[in-house]
N, CA and C atoms as a LAMMPS dump frame, in Angstrom:
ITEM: TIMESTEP
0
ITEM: NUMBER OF ATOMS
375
ITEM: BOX BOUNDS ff ff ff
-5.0000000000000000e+02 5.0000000000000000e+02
-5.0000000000000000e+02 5.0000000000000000e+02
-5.0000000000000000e+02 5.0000000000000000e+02
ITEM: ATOMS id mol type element x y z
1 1 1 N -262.767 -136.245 73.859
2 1 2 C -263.508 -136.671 72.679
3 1 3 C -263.753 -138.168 72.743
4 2 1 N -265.183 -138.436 72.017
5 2 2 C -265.123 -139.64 72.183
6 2 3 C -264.14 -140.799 71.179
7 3 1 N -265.074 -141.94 70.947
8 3 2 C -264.497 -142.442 69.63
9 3 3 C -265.162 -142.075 68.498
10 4 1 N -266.113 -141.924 68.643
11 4 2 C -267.151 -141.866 67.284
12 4 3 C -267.009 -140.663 67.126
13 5 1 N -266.378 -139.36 68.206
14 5 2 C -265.944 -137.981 67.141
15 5 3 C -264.579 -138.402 66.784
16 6 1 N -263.572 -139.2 66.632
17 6 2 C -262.256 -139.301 66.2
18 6 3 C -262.665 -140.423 64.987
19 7 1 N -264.025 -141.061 64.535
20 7 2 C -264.173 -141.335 63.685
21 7 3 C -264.943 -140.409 62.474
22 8 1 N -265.292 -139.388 63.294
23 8 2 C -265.441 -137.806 62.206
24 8 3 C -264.039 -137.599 61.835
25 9 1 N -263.609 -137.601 62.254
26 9 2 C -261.535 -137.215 62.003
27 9 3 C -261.5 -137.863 60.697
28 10 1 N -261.606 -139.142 61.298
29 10 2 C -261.345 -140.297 59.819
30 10 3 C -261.983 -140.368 58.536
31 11 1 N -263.149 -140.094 58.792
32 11 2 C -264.215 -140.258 57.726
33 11 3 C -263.883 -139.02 56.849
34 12 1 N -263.517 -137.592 57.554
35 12 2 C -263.103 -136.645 56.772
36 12 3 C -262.112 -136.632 56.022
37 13 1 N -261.043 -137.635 56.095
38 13 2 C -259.776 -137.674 56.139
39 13 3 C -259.8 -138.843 54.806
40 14 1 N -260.702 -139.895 54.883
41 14 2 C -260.52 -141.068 54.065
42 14 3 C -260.997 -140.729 52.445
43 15 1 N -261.37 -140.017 51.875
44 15 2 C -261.171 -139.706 50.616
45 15 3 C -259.748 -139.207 50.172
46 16 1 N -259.137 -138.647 50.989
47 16 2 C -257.857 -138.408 50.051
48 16 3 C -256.942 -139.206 50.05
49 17 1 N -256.765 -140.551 50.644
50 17 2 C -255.948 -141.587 50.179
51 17 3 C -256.115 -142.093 48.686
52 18 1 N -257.587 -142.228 48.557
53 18 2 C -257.941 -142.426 46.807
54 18 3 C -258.329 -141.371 46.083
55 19 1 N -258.18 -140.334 46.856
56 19 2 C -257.786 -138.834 45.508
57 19 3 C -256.033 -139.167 45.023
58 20 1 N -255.103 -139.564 46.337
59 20 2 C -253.681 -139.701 45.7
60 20 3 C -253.272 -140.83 44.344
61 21 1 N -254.511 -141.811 44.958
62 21 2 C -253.787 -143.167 44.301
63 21 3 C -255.301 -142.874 42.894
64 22 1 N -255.559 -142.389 42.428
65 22 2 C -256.556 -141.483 41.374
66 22 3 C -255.819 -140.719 40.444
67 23 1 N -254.768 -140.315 41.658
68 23 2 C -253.833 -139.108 40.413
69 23 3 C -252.265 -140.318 40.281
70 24 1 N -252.57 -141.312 40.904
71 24 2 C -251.11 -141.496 40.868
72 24 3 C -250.554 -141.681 39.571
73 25 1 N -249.551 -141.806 38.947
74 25 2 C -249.455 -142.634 37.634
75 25 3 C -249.742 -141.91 36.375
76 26 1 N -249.772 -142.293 35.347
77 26 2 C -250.15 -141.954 34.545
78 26 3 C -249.793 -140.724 33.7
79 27 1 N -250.524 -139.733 32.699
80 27 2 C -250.562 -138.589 32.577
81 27 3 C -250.996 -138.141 33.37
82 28 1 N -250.728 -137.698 34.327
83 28 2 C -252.394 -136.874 35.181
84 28 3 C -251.379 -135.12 35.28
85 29 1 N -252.011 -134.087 34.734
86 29 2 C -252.281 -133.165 34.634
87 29 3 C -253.153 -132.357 35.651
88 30 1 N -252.34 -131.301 36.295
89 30 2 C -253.02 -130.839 37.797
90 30 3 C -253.637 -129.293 37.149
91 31 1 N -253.307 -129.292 35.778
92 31 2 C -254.494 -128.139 34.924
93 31 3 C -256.06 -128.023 35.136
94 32 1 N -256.342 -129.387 34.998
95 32 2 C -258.251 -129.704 35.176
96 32 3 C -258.505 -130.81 35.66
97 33 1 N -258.18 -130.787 37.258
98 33 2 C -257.909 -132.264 37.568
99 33 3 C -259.525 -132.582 37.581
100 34 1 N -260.269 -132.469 37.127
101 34 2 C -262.119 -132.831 37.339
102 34 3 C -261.725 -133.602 36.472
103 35 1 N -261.384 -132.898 35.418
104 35 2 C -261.582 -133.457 33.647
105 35 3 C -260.762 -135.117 33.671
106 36 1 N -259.637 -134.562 34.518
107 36 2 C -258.592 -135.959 34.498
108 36 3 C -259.572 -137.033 34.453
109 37 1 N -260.251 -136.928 35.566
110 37 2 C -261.111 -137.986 35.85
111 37 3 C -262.151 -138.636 34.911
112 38 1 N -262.487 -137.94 34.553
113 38 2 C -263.162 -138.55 33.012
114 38 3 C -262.742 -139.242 32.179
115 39 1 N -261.094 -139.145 31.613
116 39 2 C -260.543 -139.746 31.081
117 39 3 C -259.794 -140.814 31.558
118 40 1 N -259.733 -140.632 33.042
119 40 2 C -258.939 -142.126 33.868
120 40 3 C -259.468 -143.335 33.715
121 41 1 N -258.99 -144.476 33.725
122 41 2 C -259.463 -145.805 33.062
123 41 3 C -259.217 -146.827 34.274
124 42 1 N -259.489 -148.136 34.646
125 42 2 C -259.439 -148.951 35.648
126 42 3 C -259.202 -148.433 36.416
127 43 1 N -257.886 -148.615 37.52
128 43 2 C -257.639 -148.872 38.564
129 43 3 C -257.713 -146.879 38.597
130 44 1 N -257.48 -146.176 38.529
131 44 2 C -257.207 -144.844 38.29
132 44 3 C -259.043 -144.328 38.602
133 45 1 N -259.541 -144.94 37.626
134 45 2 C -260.951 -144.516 37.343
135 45 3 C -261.966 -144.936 38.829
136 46 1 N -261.34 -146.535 39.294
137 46 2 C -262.321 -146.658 40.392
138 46 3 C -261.751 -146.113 41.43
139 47 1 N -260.555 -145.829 41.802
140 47 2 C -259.885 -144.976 43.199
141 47 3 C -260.479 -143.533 42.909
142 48 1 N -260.684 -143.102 41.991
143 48 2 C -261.682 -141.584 41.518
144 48 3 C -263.094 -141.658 42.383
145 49 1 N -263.753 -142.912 41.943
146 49 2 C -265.344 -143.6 42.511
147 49 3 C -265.149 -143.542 44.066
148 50 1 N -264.154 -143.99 44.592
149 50 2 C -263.893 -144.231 45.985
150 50 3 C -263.551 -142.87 46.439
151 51 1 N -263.057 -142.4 45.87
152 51 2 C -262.663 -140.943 46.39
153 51 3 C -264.087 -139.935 46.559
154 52 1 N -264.653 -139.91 45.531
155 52 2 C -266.068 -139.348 45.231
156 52 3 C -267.151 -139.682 46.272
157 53 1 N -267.148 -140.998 46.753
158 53 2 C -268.222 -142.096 47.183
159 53 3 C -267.954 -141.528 49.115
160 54 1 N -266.905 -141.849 49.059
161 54 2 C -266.382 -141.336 50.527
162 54 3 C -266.325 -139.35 50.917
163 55 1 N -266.769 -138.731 50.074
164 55 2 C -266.83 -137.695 50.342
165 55 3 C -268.78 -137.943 50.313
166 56 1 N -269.534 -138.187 49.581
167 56 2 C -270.638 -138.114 49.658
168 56 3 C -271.003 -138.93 51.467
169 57 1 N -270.367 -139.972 51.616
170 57 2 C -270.966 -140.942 52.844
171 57 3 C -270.42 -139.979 53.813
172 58 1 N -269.377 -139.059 53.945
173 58 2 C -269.315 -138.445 55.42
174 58 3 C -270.444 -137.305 55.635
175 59 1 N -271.017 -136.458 55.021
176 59 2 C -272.04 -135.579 55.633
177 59 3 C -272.957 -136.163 56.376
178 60 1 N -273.391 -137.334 56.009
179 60 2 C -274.696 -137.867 56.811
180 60 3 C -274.278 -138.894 57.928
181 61 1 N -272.875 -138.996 57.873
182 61 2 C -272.13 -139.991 58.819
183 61 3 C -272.007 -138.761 59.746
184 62 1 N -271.457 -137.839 59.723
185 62 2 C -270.792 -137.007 60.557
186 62 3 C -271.972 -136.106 61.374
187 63 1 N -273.365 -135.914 60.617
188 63 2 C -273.724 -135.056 61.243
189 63 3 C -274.967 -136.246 62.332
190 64 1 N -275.141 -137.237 61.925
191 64 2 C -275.679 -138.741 62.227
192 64 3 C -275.251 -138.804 63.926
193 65 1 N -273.53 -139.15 63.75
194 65 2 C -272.756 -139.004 65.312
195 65 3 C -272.982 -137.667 66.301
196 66 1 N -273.051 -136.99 65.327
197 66 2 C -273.445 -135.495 66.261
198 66 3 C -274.734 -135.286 66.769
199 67 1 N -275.768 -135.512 65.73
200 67 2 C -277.117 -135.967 66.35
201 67 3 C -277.467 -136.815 67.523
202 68 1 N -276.871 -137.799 67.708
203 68 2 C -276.807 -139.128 68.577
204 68 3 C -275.953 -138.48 70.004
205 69 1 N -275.235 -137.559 69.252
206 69 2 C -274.003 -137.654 70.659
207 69 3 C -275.039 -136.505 71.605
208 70 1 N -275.352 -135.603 70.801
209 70 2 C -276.38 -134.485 71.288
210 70 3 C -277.505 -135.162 72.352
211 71 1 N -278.042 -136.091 71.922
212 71 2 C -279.619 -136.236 72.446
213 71 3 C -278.986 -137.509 73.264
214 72 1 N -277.748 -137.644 73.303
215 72 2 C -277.469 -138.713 74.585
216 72 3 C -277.654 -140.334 74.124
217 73 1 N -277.708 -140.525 72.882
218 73 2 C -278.044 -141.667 72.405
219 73 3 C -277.177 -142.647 72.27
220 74 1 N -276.593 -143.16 73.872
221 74 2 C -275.767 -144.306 74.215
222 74 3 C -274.493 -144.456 73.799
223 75 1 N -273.689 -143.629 74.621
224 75 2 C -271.988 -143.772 74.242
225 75 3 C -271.353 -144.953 73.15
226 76 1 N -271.291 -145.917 74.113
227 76 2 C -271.014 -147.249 73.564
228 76 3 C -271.501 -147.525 72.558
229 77 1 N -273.398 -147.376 72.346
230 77 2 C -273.306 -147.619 71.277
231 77 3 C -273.13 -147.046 69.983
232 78 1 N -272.865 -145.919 70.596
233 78 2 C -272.461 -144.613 69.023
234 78 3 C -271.28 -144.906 69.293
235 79 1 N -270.405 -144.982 69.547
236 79 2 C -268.739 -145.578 69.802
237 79 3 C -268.301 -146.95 68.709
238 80 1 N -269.303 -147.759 69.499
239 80 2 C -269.362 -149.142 68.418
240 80 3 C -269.798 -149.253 66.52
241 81 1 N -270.729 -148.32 66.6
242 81 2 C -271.551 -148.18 65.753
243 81 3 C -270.203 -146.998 64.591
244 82 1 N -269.559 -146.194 65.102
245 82 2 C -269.558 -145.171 64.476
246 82 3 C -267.338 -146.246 64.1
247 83 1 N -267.34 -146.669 65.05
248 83 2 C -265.757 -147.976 64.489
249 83 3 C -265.982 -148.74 63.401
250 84 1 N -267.48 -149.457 63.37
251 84 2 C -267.84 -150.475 62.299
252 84 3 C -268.456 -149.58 61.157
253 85 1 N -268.618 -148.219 61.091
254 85 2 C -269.322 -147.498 59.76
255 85 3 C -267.108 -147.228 59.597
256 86 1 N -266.713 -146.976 59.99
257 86 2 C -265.316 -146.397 59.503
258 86 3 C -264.335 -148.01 58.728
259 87 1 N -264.722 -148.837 59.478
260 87 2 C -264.269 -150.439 58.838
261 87 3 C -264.649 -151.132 57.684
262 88 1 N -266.23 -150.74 57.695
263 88 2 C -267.042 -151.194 56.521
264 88 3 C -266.462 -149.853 55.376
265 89 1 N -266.405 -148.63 55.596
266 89 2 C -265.788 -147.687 54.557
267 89 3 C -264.604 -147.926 54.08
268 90 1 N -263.373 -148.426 54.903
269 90 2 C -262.392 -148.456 54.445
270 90 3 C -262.435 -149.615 53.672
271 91 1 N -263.008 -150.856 54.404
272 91 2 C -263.187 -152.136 53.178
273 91 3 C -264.152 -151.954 51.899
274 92 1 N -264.888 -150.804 51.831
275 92 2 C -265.705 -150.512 50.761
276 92 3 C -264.701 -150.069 49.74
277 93 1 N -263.872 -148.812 49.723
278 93 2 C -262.732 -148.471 49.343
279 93 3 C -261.833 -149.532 49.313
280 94 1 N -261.493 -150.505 49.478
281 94 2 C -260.722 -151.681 49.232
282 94 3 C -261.531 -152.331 48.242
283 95 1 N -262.362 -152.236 48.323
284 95 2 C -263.445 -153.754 47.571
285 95 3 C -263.204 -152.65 45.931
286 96 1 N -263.854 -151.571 45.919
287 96 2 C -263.475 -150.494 45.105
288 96 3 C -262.549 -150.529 44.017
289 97 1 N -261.153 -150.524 44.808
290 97 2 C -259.877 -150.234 44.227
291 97 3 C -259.529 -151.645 43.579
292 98 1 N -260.108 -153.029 43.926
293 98 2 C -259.853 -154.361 43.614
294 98 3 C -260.89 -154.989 42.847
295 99 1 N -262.385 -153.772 42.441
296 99 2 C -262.851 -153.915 41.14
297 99 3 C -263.882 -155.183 41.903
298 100 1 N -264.219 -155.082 42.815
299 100 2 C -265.294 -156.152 43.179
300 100 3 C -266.418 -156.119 43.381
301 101 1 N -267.629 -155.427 42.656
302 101 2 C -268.961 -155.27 42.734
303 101 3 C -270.099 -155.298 43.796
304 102 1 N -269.853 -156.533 43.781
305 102 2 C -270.875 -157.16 44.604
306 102 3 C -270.529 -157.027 46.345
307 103 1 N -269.456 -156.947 46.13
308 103 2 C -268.64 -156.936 47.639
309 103 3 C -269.217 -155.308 48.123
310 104 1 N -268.525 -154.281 47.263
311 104 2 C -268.483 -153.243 47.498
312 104 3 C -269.967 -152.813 47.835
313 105 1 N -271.46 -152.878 47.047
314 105 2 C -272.25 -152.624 47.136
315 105 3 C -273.007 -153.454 48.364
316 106 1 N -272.889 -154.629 48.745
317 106 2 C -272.739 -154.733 50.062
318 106 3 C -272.359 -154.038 51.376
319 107 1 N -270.724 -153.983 50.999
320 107 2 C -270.781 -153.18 52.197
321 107 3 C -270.981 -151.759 52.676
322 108 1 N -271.173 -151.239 51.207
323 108 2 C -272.194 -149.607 51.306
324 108 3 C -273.003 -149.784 52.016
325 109 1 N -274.108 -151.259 51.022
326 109 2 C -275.416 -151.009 52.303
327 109 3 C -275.069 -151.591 53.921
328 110 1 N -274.639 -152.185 54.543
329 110 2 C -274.036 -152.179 55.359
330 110 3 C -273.874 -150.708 56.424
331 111 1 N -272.576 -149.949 55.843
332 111 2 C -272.499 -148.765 56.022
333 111 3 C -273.56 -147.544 56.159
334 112 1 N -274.419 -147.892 55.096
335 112 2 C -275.392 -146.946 54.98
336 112 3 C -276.596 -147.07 56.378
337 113 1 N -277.092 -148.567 56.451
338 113 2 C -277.622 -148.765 57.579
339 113 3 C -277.068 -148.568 58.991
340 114 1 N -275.852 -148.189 59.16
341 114 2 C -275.154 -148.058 59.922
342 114 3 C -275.555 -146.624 60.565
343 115 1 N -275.547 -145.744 59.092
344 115 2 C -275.609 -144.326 59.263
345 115 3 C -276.935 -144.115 59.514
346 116 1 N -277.955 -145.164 59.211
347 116 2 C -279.28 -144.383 59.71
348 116 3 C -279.483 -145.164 61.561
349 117 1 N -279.024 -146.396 61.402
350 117 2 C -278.941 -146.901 62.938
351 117 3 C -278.894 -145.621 64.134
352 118 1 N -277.594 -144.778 63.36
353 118 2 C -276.518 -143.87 64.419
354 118 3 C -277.632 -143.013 64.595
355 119 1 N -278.344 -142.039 63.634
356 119 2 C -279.006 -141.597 63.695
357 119 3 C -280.706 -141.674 64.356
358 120 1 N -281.035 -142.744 64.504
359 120 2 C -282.206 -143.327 65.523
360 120 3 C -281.825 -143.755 67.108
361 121 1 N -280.42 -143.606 67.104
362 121 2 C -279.772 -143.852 68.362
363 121 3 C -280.544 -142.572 69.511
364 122 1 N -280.017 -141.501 69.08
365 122 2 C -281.282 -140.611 70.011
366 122 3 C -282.518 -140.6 69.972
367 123 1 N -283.252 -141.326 69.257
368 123 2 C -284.585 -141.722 69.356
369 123 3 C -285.002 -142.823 70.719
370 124 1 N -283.899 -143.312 70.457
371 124 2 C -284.676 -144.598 71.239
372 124 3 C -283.437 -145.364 72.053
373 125 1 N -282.355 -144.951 72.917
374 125 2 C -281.593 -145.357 73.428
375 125 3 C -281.376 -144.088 74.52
């Protein structure tokens, strides 16, 4: 396997650190844990966002690397490409959990361009 499929590993994997720290604390009730979330407040409420946010960014991350890896679209650089979409996620989820706006929506777009980069990689490499 390469790197950029052991960063499918990760990307699948990185929402449930802030599903734990979402439920940590608090009342949290494993009756309607959706509902919990509605009622969770700061730090509770944005590890929910991060949890949510990182399940939406892996479908198009994951199937992006597979596209690229398929049509031969440059090891290295789907390797490189697919380390810095997993770095910029985890610091997105940091920026997140520490309530920093501007940071965070940065490095989405960041990330996000990342994911369409990966994806033009078999186009043109």
């Amino acid at each position: 396997m390469t790197a950029a499929h052991w960063c499918i590993l990760i990307a699948a994997l990185l929402p449930y650190p802030f599903a734990v720290l979402a439920k940590a604390g608090g009342n949290y009730s494993n009756h309607n844990p959706r509902n919990e979330a509605v009622w969770a407040e700061g730090f509770r409420k944005r590890a929910h966002g991060a949890q949510m946010n990182a399940f939406e960014a892996f479908p198009p991350f994951a199937a992006a690397v597979l596209i690229a890896w398929q049509l031969g679209g440059g090891r290295d650089y789907l390797d490189g490409l697919a380390i810095a979409w997993v770095v910029l996620r985890v610091l997105y989820g940091a920026a997140y959990l520490g309530d920093l706006p501007a940071l965070r929506s940065t490095l989405w777009t960041f990330a996000f361009a990342i994911t369409v980069g990966i994806f033009l990689l078999g186009a043109f490499v």
